[in-house]
FIPASE-502407 format. One line per 10 residues: number of its first residue (from 1); for each residue x, y, z of N, C-alpha, C. Coordinates in steps of 0.05 Angstrom, whole numbers, plus 32768, in hexadecimal, padded with zeros to 4 digits. Example, Ala and Ser with C-alpha at 12.3 -4.5 7.8 and 13.67 -1.06 7.14 Angstrom:
# FIPASE-502407
1) 8108/7F8E/809C/80F6/7FA6/809C/8108/7FBE/809C; 8101/7FD3/808E/8111/7FEB/808F/8102/8001/809D
This chain:
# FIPASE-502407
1) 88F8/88EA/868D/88E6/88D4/8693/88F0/88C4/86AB; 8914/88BF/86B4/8918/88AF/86BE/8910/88BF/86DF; 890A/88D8/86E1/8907/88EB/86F4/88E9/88DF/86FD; 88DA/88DB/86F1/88C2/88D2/86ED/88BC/88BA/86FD; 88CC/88A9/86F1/88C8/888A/86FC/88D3/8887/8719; 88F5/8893/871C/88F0/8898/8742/88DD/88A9/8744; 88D3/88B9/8745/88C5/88C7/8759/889F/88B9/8764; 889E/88AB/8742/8884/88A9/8749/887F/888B/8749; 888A/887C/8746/888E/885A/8749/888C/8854/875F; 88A2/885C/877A/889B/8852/878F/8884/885E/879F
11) 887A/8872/879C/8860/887E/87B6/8843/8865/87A4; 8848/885B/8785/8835/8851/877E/882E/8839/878C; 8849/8829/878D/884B/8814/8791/8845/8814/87B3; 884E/8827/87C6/8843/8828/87DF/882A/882A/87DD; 8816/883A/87C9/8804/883C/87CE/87EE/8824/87C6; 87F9/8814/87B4/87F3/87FE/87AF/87F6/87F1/87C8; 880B/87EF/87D4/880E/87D5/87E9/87FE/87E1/8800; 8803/87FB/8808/87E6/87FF/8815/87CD/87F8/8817; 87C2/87FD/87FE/87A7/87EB/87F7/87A3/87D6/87FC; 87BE/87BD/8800/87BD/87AF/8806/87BB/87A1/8829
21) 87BC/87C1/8830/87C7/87B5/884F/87A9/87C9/8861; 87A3/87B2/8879/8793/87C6/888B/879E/87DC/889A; 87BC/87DC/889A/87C0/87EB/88AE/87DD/87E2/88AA; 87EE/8806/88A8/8815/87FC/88A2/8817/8812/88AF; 8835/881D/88BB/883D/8831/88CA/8853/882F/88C4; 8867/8845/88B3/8885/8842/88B4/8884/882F/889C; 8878/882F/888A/887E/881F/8873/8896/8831/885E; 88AE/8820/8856/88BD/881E/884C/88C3/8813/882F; 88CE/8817/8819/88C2/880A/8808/88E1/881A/87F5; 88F0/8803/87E9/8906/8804/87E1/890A/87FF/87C1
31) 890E/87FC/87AA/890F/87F8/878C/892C/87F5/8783; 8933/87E3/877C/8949/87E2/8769/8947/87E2/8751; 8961/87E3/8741/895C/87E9/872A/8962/8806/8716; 8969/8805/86F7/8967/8810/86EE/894C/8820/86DD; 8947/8838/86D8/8933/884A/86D5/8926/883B/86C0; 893C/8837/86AD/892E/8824/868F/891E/8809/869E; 8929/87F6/86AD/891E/87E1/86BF/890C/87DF/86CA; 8909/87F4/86D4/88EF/8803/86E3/88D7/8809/86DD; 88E0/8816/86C0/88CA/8823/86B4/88C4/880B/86AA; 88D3/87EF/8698/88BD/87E0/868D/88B9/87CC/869D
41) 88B5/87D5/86BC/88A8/87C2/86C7/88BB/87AA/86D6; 88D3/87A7/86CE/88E6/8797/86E9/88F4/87A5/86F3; 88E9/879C/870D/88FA/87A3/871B/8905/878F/8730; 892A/8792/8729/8935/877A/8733/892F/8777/8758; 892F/8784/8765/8935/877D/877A/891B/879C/878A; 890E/878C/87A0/8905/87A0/87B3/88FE/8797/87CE; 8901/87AC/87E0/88FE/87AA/87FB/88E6/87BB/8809; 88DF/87B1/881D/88BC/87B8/882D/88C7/87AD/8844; 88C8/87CA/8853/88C4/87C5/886D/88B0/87D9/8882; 88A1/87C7/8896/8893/87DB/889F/8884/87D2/88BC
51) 8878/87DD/88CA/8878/87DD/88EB/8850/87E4/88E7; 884D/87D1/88F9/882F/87D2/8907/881E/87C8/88E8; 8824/87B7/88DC/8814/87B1/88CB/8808/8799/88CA; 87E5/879A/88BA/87D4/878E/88C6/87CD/878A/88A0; 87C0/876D/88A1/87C7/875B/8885/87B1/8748/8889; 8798/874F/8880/878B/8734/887C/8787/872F/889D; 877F/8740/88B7/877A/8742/88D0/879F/8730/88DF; 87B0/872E/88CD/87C6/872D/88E1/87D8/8742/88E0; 87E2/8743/88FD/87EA/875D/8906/880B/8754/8910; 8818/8763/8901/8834/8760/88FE/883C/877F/8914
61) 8852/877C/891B/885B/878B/8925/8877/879A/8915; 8882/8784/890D/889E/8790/88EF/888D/8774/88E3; 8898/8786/88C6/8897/8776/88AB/88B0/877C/88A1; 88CA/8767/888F/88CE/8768/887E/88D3/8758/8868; 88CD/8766/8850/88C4/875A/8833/88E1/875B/8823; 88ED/8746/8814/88FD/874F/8800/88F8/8739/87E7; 88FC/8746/87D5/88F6/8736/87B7/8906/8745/87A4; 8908/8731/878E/8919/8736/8778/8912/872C/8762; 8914/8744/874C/890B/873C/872F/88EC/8739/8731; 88DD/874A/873C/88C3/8754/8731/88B6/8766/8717
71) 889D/875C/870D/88A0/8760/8703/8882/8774/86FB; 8884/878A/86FB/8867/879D/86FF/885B/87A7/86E7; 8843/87AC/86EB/883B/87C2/86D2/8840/87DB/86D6; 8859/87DE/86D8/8861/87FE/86DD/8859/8814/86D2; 885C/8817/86B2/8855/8827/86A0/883B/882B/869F; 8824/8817/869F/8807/881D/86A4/87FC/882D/86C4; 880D/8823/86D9/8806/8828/86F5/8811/8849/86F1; 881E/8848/86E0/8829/886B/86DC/8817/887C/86D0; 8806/8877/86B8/87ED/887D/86AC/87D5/8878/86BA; 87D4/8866/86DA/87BF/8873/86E1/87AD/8859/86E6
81) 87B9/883D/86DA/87B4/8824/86E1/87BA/881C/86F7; 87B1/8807/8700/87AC/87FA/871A/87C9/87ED/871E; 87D6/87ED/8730/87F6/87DC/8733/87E9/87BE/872E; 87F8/87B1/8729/87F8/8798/8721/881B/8786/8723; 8817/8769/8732/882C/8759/872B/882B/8749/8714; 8839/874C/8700/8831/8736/86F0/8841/8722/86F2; 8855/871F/8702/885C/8703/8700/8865/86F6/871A; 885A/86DD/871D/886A/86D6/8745/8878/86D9/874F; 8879/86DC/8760/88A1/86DB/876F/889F/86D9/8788; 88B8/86CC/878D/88C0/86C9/87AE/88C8/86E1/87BD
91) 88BE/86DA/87D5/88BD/86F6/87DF/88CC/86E2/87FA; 88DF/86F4/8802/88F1/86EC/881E/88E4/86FC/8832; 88DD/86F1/8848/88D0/86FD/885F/88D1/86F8/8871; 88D8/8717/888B/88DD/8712/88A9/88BC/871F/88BA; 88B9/8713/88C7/889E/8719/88D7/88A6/871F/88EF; 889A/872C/8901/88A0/872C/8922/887F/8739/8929; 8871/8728/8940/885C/8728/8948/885C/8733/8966; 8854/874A/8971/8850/874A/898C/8842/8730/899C; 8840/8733/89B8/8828/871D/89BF/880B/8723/89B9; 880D/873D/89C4/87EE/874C/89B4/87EA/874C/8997
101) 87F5/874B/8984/87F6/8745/8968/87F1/872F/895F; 87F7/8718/896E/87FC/86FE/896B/87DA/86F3/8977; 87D3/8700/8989/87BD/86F3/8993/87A1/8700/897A; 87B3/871F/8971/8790/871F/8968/8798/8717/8948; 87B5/870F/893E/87AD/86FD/892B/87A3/86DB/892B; 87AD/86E0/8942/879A/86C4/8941/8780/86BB/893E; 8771/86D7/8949/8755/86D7/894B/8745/86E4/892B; 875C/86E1/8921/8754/86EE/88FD/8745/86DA/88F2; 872A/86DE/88E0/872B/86CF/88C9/873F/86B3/88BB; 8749/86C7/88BA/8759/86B1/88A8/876E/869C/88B6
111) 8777/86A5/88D6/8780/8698/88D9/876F/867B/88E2; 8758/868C/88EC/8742/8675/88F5/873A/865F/88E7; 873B/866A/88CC/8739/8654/88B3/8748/863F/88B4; 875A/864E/88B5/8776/863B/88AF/8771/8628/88C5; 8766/8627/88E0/876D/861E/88FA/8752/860A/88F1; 873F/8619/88E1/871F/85FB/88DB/8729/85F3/88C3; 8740/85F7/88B4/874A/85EB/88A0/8755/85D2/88AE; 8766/85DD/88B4/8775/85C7/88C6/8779/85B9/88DD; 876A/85C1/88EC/875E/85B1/8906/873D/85A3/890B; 8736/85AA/88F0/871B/85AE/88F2/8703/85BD/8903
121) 8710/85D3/8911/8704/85EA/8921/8716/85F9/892C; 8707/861C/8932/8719/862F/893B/8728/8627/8951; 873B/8630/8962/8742/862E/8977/8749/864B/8980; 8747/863F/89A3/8756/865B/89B0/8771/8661/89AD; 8778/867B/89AC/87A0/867B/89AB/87A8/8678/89C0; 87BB/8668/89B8/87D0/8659/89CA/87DB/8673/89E2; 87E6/8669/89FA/87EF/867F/8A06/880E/8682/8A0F; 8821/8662/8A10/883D/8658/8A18/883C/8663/8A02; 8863/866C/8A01/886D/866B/89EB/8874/864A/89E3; 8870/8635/89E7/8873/8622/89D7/8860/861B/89D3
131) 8849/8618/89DB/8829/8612/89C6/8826/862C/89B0; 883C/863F/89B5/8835/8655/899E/883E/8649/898F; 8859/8644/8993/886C/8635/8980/885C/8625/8970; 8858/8608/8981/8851/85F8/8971/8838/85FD/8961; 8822/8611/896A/8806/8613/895C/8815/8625/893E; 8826/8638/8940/882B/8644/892F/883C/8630/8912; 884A/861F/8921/8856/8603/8905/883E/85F7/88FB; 882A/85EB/890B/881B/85DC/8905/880A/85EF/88EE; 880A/860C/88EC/87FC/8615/88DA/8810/861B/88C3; 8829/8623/88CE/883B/8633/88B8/8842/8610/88A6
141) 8837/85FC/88AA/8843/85E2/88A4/882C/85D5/888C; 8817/85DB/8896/8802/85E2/8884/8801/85FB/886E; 8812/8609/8864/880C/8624/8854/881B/8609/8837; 8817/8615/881F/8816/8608/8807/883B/8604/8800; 8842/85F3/87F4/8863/85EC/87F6/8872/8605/87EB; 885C/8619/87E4/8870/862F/87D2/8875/8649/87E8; 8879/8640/8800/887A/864A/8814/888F/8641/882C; 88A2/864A/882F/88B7/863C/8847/88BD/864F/885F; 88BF/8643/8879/88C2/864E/8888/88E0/8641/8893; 88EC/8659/8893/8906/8650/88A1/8913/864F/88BD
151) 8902/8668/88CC/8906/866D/88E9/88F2/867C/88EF; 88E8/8665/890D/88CE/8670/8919/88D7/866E/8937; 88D3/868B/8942/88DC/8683/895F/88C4/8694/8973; 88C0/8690/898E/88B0/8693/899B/88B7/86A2/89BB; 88B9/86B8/89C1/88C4/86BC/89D7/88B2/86D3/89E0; 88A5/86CF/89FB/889C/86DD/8A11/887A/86DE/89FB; 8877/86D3/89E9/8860/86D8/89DD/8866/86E5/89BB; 8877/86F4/89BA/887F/86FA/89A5/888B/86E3/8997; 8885/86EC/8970/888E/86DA/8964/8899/86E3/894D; 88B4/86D7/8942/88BF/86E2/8935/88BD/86C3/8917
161) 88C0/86D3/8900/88BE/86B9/88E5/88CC/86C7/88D5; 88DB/86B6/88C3/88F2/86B4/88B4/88E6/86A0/8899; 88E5/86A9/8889/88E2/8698/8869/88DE/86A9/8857; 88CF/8694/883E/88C7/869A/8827/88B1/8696/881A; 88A1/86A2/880E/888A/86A8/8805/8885/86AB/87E5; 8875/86A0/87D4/8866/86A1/87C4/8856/86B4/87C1; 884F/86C1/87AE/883C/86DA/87A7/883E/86D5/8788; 8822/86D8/8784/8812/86CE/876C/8815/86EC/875C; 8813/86E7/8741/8811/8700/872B/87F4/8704/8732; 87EF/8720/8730/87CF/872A/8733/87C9/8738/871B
């Protein structure tokens, strides 16, 4: 059985996080843990990394994801059930945005929201790297307290972010 759980746990869980994504290239996807751990669903520690991926119309150029002590419906997603988180967790995360990435997330949905959330209308994207800068705090400053950003930097148009993230049980 424990032959079972590596082999078929992680392509699930990619394929889960797939579903989740418009668009990944070079996705990576790491599991710790023992087989018993695994199978009922914690798993202490995992890593996601991956290139050209596109999330809700933002377009990343690298992603990486790390978290610890998740906790899945493993055993059902093995029978044929839908993956599922059942419980929150912090997720540590590095972003890096081309300038072309950066511009057509800006022009996303959601970031536009965020921009009539909080400015009270869309705007155009910024084009200095320091109006990137600062347009990019003024939003990452606005996201909900269960969210921290630790390093945001801005160079030639590219943008690189450093924090931590919240993700809700589904």
């Amino acid at each position: 059985m424990t032959a079972v759980v590596r082999s078929l746990l992680p392509p699930l869980v990619e394929l889960w996080l797939r579903s989740q994504l418009e668009q990944s290239r070079r996705l990576r996807i790491e599991l710790q843990g023992s087989d018993g751990q695994i199978w009922r669903g914690h798993i202490p520690q995992a890593a996601i990394a991956g290139e050209e991926i596109v999330y809700q119309g933002l377009h990343f150029a690298k992603v990486r994801l790390q978290a610890h002590d998740l906790r899945l419906n493993t055993a059902g997603a093995l029978r044929g059930e839908a993956m599922r988180l059942l419980a929150p967790l912090q997720v540590e995360l590095e972003v890096h945005l081309s300038p072309t990435g950066f511009q057509q997330s800006w022009r996303s949905p959601l970031v536009q929201q965020g921009l009539v959330d909080l400015l009270g209308e869309a705007a155009e994207p910024p084009t200095t790297d320091a109006d990137i800068a600062n347009a990019l705090a003024k939003l990452l400053a606005a996201l909900p307290e269960v969210h921290r950003i630790d390093a945001l930097t801005v160079v030639d148009g590219s943008c690189h972010c450093r924090g931590t993230m919240a993700i809700a049980a589904t």
